[in-house]
N, C-alpha and C positions, 0 to 999 in steps of 0.2 A: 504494500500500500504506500509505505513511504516512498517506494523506487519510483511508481508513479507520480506523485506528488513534483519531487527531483524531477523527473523529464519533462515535464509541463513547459512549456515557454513562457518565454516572459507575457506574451499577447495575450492568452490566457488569462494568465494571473493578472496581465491589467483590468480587460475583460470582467474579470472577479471585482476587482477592487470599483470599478468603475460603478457595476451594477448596484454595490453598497452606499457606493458616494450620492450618486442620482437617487435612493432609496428615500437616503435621508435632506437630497435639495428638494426634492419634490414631497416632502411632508408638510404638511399645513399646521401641523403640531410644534415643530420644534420652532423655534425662535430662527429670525430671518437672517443676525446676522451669521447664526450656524449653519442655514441652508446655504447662505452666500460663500462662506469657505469650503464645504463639504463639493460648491458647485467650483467655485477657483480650484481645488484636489485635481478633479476629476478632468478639468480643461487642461491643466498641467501634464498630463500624465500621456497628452497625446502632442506635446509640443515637439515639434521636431528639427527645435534645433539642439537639442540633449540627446543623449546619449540614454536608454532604459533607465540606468541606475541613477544619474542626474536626477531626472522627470520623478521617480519611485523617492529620490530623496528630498525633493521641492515639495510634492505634495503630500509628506510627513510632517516638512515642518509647516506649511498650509495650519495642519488638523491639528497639531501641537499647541497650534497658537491660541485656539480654543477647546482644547479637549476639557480643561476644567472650569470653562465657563457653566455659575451657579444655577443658571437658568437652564440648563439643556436635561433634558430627558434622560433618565436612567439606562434604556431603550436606545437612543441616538449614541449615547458614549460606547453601550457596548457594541453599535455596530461600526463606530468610528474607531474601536479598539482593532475589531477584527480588518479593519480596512487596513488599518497601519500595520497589523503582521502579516499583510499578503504582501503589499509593498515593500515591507522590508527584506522579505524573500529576493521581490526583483533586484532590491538595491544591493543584496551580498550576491548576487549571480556574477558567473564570469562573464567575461565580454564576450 
């Protein structure tokens, strides 16, 4: 299971992380200016003047900048948790 996980591409795992990002820009629940990062993340992450791991480490520090804002959802933190350990996956990948 793990060997799989490893041979994943990075598009994939954007893919993943992306679909979590937009989850939580397009909640009506969470406060707007965490949809606006969550939606900055997920733009980032297909910019292509970086390099995977660049992009995977821009929109970590994006979701960092508000991970412990007091207003957000129990719910949005832990899917913003799980965003930042796919991404971080892409950013130890080799080149």
């Amino acid at each position: 299971m793990l060997e799989a996980a490893e041979s994943e591409g990075w598009e994939e795992k954007r893919d993943k992380a992306v679909q979590i990002l937009e989850a939580v820009a397009n909640d009506v629940g969470t406060p707007r200016n965490i949809r606006r990062a969550a939606k900055n993340a997920a733009d980032e992450l297909f910019n292509e003047k970086y390099a995977p791991a660049v992009r995977a480490a821009n929109a970590i520090e994006i979701i960092e900048e508000i991970i412990n804002d007091p207003n957000m959802p129990v719910f949005t933190r832990t899917q913003l948790w799980m965003a930042i350990s796919i991404l971080e996956t892409i950013r130890s990948m080799p080149e």
